[in-house]
PyMOL commands that place a pseudoatom at each C-alpha (Angstrom):
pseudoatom trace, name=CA, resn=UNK, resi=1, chain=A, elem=C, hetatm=0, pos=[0.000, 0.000, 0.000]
pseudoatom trace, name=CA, resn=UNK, resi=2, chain=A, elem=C, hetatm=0, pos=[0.967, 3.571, -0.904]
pseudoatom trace, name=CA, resn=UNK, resi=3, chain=A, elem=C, hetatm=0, pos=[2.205, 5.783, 2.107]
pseudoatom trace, name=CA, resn=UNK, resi=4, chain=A, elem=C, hetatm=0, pos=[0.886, 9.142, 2.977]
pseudoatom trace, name=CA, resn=UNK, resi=5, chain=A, elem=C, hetatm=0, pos=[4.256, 10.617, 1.688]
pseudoatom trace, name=CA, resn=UNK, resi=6, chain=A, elem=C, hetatm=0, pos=[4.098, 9.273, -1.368]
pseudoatom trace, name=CA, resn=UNK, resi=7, chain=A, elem=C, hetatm=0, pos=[0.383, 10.007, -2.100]
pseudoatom trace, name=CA, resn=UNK, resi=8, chain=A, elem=C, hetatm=0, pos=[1.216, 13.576, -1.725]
pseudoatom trace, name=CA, resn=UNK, resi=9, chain=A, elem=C, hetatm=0, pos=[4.134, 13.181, -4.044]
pseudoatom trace, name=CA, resn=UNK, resi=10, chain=A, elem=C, hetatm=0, pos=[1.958, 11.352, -6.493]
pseudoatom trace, name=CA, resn=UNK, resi=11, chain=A, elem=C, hetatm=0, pos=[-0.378, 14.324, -6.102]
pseudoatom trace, name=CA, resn=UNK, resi=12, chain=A, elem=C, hetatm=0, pos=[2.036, 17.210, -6.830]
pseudoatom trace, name=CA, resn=UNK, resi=13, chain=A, elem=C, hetatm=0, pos=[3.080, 15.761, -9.608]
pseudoatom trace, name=CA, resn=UNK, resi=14, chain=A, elem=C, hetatm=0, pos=[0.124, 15.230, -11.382]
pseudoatom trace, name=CA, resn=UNK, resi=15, chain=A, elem=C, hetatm=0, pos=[-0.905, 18.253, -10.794]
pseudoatom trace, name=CA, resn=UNK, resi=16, chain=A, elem=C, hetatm=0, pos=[2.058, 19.752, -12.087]
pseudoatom trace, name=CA, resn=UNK, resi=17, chain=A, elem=C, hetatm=0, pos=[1.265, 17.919, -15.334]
pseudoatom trace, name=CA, resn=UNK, resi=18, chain=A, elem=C, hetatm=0, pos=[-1.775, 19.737, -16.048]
pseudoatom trace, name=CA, resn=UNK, resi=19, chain=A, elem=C, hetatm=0, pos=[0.198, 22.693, -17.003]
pseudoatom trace, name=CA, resn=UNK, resi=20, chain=A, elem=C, hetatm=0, pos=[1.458, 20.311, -19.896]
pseudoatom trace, name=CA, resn=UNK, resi=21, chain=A, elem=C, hetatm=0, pos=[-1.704, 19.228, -21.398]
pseudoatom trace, name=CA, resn=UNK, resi=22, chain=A, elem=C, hetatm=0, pos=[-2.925, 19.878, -24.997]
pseudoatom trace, name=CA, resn=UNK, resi=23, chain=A, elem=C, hetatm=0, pos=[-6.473, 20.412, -25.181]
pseudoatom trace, name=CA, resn=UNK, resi=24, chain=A, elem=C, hetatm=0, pos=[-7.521, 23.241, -28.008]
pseudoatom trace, name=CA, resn=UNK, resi=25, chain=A, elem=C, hetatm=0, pos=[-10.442, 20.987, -28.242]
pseudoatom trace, name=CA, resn=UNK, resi=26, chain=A, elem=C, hetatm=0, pos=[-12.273, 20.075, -24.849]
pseudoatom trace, name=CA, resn=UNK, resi=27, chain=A, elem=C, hetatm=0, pos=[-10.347, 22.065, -22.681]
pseudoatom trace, name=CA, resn=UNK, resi=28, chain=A, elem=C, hetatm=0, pos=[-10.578, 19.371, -20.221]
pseudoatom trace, name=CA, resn=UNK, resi=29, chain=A, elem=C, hetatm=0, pos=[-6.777, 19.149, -18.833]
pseudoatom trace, name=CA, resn=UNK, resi=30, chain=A, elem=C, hetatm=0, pos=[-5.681, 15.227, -17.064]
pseudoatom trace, name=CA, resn=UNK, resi=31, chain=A, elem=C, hetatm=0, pos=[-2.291, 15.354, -15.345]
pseudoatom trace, name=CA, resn=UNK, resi=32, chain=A, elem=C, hetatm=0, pos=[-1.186, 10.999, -14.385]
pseudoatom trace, name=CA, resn=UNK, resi=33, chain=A, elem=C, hetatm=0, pos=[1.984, 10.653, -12.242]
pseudoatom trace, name=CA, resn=UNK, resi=34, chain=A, elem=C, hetatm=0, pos=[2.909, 6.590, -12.064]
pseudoatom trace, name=CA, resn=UNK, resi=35, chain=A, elem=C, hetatm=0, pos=[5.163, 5.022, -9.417]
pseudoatom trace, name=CA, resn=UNK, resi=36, chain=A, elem=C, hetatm=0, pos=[6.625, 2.063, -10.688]
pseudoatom trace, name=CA, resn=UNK, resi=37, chain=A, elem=C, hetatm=0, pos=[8.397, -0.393, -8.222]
pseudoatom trace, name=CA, resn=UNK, resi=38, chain=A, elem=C, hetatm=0, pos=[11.448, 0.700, -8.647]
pseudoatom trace, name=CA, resn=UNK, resi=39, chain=A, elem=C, hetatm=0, pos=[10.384, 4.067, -7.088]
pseudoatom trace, name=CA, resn=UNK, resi=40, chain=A, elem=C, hetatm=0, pos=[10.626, 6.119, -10.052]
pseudoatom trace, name=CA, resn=UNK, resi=41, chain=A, elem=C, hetatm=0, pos=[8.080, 8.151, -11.340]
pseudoatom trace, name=CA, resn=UNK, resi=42, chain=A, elem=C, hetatm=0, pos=[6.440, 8.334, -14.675]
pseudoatom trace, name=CA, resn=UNK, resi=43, chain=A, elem=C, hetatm=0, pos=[4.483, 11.626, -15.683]
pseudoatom trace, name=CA, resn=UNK, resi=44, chain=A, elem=C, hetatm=0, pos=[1.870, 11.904, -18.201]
pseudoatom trace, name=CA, resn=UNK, resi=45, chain=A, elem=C, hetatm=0, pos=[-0.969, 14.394, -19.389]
pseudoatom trace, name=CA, resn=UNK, resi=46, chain=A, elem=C, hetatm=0, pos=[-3.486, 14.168, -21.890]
pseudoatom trace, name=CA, resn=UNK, resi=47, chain=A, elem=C, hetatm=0, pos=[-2.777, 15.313, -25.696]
pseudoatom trace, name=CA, resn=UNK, resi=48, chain=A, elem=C, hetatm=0, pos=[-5.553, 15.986, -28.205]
pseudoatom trace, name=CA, resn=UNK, resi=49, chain=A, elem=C, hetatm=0, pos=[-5.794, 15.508, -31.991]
pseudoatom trace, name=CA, resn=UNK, resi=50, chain=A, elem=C, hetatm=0, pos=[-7.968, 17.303, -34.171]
pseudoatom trace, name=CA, resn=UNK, resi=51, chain=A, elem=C, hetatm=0, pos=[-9.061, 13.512, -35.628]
pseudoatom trace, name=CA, resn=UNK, resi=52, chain=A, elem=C, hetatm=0, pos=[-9.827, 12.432, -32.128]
pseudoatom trace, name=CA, resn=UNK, resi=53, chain=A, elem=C, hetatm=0, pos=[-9.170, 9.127, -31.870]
pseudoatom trace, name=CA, resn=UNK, resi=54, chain=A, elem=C, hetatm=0, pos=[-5.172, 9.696, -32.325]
pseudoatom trace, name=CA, resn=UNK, resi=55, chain=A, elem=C, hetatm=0, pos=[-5.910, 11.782, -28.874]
pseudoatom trace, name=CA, resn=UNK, resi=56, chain=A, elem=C, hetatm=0, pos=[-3.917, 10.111, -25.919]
pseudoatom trace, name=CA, resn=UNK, resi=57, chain=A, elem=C, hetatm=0, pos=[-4.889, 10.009, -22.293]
pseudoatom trace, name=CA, resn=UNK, resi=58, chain=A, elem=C, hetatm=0, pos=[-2.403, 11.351, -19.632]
pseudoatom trace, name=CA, resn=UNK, resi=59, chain=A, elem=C, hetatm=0, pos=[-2.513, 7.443, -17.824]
pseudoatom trace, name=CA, resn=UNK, resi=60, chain=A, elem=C, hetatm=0, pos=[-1.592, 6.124, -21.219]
pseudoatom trace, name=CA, resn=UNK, resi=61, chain=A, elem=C, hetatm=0, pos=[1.193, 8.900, -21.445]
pseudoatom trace, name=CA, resn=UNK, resi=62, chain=A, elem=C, hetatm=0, pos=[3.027, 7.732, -18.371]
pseudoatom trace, name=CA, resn=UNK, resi=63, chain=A, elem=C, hetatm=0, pos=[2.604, 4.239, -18.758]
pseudoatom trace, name=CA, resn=UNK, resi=64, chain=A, elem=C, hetatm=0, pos=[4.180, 4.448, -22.308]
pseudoatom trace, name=CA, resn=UNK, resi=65, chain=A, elem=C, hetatm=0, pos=[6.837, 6.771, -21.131]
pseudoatom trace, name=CA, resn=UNK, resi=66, chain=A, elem=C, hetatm=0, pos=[8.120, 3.963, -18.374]
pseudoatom trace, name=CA, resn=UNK, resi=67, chain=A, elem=C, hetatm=0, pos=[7.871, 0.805, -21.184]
pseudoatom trace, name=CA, resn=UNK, resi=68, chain=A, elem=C, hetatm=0, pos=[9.488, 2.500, -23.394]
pseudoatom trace, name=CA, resn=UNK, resi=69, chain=A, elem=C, hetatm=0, pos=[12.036, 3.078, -20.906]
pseudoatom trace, name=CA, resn=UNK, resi=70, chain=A, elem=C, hetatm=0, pos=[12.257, -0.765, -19.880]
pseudoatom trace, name=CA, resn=UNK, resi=71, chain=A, elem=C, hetatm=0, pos=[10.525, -0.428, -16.818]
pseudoatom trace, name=CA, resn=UNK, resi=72, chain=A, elem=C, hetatm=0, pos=[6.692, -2.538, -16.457]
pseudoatom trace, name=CA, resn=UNK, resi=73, chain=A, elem=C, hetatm=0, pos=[5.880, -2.985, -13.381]
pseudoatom trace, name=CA, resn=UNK, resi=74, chain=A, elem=C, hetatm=0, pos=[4.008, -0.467, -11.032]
pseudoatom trace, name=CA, resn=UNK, resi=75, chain=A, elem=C, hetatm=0, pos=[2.261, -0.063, -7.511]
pseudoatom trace, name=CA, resn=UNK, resi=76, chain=A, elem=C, hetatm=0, pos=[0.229, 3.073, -8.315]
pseudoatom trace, name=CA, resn=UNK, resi=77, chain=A, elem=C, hetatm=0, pos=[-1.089, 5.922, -10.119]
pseudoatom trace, name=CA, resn=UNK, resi=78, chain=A, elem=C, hetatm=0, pos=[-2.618, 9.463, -9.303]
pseudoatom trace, name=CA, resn=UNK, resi=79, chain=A, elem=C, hetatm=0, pos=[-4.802, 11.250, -12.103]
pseudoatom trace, name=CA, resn=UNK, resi=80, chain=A, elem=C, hetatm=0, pos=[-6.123, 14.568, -11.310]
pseudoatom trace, name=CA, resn=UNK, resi=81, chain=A, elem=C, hetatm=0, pos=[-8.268, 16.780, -14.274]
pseudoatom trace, name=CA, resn=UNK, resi=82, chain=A, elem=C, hetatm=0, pos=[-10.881, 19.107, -14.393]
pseudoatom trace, name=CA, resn=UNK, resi=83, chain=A, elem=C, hetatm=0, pos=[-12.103, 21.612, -17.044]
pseudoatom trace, name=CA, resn=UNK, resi=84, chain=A, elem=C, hetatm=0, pos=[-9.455, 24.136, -17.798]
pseudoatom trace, name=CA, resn=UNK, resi=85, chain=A, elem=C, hetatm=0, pos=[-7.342, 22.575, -15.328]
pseudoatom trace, name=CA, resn=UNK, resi=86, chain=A, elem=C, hetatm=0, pos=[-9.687, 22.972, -12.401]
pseudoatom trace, name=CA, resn=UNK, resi=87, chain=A, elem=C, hetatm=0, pos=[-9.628, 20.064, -9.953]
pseudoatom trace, name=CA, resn=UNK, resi=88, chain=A, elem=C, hetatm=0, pos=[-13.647, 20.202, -8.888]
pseudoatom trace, name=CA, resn=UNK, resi=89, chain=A, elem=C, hetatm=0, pos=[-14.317, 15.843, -9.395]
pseudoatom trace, name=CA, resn=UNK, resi=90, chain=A, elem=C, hetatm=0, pos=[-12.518, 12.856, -9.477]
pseudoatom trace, name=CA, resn=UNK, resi=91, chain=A, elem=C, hetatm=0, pos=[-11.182, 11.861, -12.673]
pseudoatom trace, name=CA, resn=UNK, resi=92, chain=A, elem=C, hetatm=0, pos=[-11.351, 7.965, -13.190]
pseudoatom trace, name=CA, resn=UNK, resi=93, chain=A, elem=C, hetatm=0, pos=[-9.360, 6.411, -16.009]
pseudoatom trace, name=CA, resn=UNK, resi=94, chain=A, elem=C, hetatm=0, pos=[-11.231, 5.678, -19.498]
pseudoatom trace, name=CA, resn=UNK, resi=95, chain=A, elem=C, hetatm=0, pos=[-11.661, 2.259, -20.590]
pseudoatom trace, name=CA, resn=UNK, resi=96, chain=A, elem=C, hetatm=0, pos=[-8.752, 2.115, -22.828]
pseudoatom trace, name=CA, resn=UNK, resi=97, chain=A, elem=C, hetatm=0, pos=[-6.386, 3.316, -19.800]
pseudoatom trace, name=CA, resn=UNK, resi=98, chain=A, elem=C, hetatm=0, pos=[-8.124, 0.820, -17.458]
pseudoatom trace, name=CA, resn=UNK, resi=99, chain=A, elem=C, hetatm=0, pos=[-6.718, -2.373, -20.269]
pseudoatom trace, name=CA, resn=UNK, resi=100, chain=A, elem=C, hetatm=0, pos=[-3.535, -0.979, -20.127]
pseudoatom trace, name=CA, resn=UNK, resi=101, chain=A, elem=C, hetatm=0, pos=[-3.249, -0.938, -16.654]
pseudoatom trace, name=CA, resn=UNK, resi=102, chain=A, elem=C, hetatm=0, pos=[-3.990, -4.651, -16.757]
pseudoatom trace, name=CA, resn=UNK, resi=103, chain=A, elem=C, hetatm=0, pos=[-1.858, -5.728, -19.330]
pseudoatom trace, name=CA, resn=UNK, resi=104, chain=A, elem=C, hetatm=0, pos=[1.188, -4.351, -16.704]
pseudoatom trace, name=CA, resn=UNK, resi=105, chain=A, elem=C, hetatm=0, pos=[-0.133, -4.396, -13.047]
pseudoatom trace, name=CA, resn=UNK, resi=106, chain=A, elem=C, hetatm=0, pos=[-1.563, -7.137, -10.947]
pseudoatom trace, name=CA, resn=UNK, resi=107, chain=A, elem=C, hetatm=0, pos=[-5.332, -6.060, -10.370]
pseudoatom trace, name=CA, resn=UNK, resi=108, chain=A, elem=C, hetatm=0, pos=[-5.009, -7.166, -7.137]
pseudoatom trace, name=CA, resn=UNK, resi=109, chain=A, elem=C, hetatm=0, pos=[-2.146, -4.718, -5.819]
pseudoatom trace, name=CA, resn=UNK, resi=110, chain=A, elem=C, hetatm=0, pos=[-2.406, -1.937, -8.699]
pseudoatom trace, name=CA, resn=UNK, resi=111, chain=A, elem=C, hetatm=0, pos=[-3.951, 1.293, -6.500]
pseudoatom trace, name=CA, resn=UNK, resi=112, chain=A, elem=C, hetatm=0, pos=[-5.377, 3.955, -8.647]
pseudoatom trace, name=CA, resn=UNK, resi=113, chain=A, elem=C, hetatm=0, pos=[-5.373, 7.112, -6.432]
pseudoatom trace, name=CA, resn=UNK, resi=114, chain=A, elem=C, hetatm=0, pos=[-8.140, 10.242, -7.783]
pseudoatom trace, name=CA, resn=UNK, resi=115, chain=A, elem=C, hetatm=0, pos=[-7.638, 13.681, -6.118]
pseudoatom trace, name=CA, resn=UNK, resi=116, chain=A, elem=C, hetatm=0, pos=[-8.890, 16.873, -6.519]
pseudoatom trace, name=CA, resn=UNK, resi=117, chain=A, elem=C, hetatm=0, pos=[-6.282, 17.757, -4.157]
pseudoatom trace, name=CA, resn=UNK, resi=118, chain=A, elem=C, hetatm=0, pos=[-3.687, 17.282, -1.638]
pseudoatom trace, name=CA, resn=UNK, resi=119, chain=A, elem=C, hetatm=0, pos=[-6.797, 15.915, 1.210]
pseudoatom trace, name=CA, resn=UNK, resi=120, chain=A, elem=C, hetatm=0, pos=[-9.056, 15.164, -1.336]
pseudoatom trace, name=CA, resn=UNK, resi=121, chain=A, elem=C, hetatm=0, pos=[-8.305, 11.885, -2.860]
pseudoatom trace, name=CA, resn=UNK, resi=122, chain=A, elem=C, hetatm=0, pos=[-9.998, 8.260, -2.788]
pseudoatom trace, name=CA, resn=UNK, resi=123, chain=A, elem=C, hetatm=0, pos=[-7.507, 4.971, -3.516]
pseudoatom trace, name=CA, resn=UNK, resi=124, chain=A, elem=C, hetatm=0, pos=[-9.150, 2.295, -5.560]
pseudoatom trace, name=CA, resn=UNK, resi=125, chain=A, elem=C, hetatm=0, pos=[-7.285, -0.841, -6.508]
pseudoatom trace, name=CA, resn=UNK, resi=126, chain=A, elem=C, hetatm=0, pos=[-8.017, -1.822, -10.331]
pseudoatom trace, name=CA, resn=UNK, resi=127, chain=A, elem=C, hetatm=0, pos=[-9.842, -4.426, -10.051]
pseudoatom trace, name=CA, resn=UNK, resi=128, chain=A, elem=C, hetatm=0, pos=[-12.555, -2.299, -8.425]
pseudoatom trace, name=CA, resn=UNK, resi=129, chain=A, elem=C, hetatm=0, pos=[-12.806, -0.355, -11.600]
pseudoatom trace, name=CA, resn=UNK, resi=130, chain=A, elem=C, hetatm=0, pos=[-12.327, -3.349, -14.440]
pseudoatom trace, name=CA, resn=UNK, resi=131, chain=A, elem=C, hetatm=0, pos=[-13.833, -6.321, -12.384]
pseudoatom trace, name=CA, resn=UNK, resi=132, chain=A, elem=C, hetatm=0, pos=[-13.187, -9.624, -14.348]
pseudoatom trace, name=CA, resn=UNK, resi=133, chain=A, elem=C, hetatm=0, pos=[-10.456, -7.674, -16.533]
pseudoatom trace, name=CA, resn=UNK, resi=134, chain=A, elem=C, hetatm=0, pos=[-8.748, -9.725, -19.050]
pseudoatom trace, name=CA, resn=UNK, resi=135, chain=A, elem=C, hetatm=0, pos=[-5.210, -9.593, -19.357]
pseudoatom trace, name=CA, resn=UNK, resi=136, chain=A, elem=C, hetatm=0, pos=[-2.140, -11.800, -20.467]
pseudoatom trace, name=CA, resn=UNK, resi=137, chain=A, elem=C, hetatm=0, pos=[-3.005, -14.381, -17.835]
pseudoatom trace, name=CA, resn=UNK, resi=138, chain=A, elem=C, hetatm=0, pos=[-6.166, -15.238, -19.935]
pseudoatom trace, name=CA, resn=UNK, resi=139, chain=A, elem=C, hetatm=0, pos=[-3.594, -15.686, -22.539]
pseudoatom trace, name=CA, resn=UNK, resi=140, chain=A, elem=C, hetatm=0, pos=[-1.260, -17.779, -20.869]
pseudoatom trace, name=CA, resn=UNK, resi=141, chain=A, elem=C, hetatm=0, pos=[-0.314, -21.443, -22.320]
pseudoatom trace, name=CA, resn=UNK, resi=142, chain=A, elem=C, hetatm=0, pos=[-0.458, -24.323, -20.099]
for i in range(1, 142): cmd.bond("trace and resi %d" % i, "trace and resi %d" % (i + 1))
show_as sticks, trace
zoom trace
């Protein structure tokens, strides 16, 4: 389990990543700071495309930043957002974000921290928000 310290690190730093985000279109700015295991931390916002779907979520950000730095596994997460950066709701990962999160943390132990700020936050682990997930264990050869 996360430690207070570390939530409030996690915090911060998303935060920090709102000032980061592209969004000409919804104006909605995400902000996703990652611990892996090691203890390093991965930062991400979200970028938008005029086409849409090219678009990429601030989760999705940070988790590609760490593979493609040879790191995959992870103990938590923190995404913050709000309309034009203002942190008035939780921000829960999209669907998308939620099956890459299982393809590289253990639903189990994976803890998925929303804030709207540094004593506002609720800790889920990911298998409260993608309950009977499928992953590469369903893929798994016997």
């Amino acid at each position: 389990m996360t430690d207070k310290a570390q939530i409030q690190r996690l915090i911060e730093t998303a935060e920090a990543q709102l000032a980061y985000s592209y969004v000409p279109y919804s104006g909605f700015r995400v902000g996703a700071a990652l611990l892996a295991k090691n203890g390093s931390v991965y930062t991400g916002c979200n970028i938008e495309n005029a086409a849409y779907t090219p678009s990429n979520c601030a989760e999705r950000t940070a988790f590609f930043k760490a593979v493609s730095g040879g790191v995959k596994e992870f103990s938590a997460i923190c995404i913050v957002g709000g309309q034009d950066g203002v942190l008035t709701e939780y921000t829960p990962p999209c669907g998308v974000c939620r099956q890459v999160m299982m393809e590289f943390c253990d639903p189990e132990e994976f803890e998925i921290i929303l804030a709207t700020g540094a004593e506002d936050y609720r800790i889920l682990k990911l298998k409260e928000l993608l309950p009977m997930g499928f992953g590469p264990g369903n893929l798994r050869k016997e």
